[in-house]
C-alpha positions as CSV (number, residue, x, y, z in Angstrom):
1,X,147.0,2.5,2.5
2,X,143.5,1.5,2.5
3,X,141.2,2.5,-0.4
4,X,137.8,3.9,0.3
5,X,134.6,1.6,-1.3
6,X,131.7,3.5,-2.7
7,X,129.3,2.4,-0.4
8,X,131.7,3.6,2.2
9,X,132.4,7.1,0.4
10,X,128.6,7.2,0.4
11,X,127.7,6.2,4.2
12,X,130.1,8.7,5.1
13,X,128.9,11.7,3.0
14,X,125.0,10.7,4.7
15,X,125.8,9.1,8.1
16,X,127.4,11.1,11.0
17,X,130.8,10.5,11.7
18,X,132.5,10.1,14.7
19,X,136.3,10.9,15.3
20,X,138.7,8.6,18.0
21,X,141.7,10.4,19.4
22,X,143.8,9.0,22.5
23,X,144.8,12.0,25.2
24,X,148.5,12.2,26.9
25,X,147.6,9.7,29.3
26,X,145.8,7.0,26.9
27,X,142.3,7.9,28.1
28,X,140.0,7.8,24.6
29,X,138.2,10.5,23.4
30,X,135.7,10.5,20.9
31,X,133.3,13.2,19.7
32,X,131.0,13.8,16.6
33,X,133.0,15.4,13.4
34,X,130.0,16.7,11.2
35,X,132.6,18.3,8.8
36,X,134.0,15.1,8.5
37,X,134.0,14.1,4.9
38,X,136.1,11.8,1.8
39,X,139.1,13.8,0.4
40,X,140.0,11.2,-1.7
41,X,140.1,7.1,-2.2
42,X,142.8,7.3,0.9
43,X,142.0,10.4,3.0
44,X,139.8,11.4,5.2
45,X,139.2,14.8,6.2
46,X,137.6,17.5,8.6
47,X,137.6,21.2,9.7
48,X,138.9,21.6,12.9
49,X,137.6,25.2,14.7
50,X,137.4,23.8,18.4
51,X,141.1,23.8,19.0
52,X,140.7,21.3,22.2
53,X,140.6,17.5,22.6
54,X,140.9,16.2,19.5
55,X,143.3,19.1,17.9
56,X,145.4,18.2,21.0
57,X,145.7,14.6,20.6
58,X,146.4,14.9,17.0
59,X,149.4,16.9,17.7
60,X,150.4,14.6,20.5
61,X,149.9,11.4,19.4
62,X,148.3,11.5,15.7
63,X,146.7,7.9,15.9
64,X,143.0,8.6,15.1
65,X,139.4,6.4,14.9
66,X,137.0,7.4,13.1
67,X,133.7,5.5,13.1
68,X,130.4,5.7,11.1
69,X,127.1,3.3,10.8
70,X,123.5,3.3,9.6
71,X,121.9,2.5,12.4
72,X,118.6,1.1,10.2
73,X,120.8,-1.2,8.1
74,X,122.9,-2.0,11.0
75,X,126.1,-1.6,9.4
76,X,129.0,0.6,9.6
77,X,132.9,0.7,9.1
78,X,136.1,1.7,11.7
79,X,138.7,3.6,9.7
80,X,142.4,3.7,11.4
81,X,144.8,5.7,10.3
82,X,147.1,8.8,11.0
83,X,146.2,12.5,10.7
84,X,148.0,15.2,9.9
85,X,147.4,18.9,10.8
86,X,147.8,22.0,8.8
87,X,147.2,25.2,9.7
88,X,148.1,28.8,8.2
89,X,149.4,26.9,4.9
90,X,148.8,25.5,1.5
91,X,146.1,23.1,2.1
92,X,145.1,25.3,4.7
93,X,144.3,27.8,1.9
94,X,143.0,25.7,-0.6
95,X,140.8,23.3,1.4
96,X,139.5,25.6,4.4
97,X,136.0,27.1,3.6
98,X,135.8,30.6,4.3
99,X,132.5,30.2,6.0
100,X,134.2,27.8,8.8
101,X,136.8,30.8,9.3
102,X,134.4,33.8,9.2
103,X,132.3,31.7,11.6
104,X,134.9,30.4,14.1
105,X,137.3,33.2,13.8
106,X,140.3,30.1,12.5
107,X,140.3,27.0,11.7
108,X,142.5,24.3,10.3
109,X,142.4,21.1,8.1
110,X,142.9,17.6,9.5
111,X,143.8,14.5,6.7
112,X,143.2,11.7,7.9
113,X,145.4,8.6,6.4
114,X,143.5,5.6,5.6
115,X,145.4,2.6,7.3
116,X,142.8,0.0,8.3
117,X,139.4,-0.2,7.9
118,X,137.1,-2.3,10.1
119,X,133.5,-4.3,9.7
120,X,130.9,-2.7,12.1
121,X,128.3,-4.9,11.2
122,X,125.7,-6.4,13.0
123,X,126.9,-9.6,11.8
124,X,129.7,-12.6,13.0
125,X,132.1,-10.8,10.9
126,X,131.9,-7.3,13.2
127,X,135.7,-6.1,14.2
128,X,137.0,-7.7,11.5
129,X,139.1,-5.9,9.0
130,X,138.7,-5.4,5.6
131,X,141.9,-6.1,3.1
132,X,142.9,-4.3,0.6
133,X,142.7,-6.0,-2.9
């Protein structure tokens, strides 16, 4: 797995995030995932409370995007990886604000597995990925 930079934990905890999913028949979807933040070096995570596209696609397929830049400083990562649902459990419990479930009525907790992570700079080196040391 990938490990997470601090100027990446950082962009993500101030920029808006943006989540990838593919649906049954490999169209893309993306969509803005504000509770998106860092779990940990390795994991991503989010509060899911829509329960449609993206919710679906991660049980189908699993294979997620998700992308963030500063659009000022033109610069921005991709981070590939594979997330993993949990409802009605342990993490569930433990990682699930009450607010998102008082609000939304129930929610779950997606983790996002850090595989790849991608240049989005405005630069020659955009797309390319960045290794692990």
């Amino acid at each position: 797995m990938q490990s997470l930079t601090e100027e990446m934990k950082t962009m993500i905890g101030e920029q808006f995030p943006f989540l990838a999913t593919v649906d049954k028949d490999g169209y893309p979807k993306v969509g803005p995932k504000g509770s998106l933040h860092v779990l940990d070096d390795q994991h991503l995570v989010y509060y899911e409370h829509t329960f449609r596209h993206a919710y679906n696609n991660v049980i189908a397929n699993g294979r997620v995007a998700v992308a963030v830049a500063n659009r000022k400083e033109q610069k921005g990562f991709r981070f590939e990886g594979v997330a993993h649902l949990h409802e009605n459990d342990e993490v569930t419990e433990q990682l699930l604000p009450k607010q998102v479930v008082e609000r939304f009525n129930h929610g779950a907790i997606v983790i996002i597995d850090i595989q790849s992570i991608y240049k989005l700079d405005n630069t020659l080196e955009a797309g390319t990925r960045i290794m692990e040391d």
